[in-house]
C-alpha positions in Angstrom: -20.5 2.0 27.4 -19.9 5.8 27.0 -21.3 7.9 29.6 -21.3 11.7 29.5 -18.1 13.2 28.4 -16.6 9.9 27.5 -19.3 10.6 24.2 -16.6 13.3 23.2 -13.8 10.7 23.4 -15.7 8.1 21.4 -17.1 10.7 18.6 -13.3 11.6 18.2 -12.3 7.9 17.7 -14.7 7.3 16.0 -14.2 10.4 13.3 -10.5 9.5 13.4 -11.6 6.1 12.2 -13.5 7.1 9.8 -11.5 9.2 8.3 -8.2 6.9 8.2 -10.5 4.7 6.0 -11.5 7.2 3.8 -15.3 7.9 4.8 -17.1 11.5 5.7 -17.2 12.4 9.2 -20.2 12.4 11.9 -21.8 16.2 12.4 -24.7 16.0 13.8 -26.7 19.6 14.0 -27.0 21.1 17.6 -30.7 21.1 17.6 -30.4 17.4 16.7 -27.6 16.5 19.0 -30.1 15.5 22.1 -32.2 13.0 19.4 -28.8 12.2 18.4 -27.7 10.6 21.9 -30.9 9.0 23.6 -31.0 7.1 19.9 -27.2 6.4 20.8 -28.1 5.5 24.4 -31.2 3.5 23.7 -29.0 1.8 21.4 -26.2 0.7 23.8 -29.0 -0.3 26.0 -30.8 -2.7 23.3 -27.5 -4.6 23.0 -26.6 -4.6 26.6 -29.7 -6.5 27.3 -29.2 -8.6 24.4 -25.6 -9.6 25.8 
């Protein structure tokens, strides 16, 4: 889905999302930001396979 810098682009969407519907935005520490995107990855996997 989003590979490599295209995680910039869709972390911008989606805070711009976000906040046009009146929620918080994502900020995810920088000693958590590795977790933070195999969990994204691994997730993006799981519903490829599922497709």
């Amino acid at each position: 889905m989003f590979i490599d810098g295209n995680k910039r682009v869709a972390m911008l969407f989606a805070k711009k999302i976000m906040i046009d519907n009146g929620c918080g935005i994502i900020l995810i520490a920088q000693e958590l930001q590795s977790t933070f995107y195999e969990n994204l990855l691994s997730s993006i996997n799981q519903v490829i396979i599922l497709i």
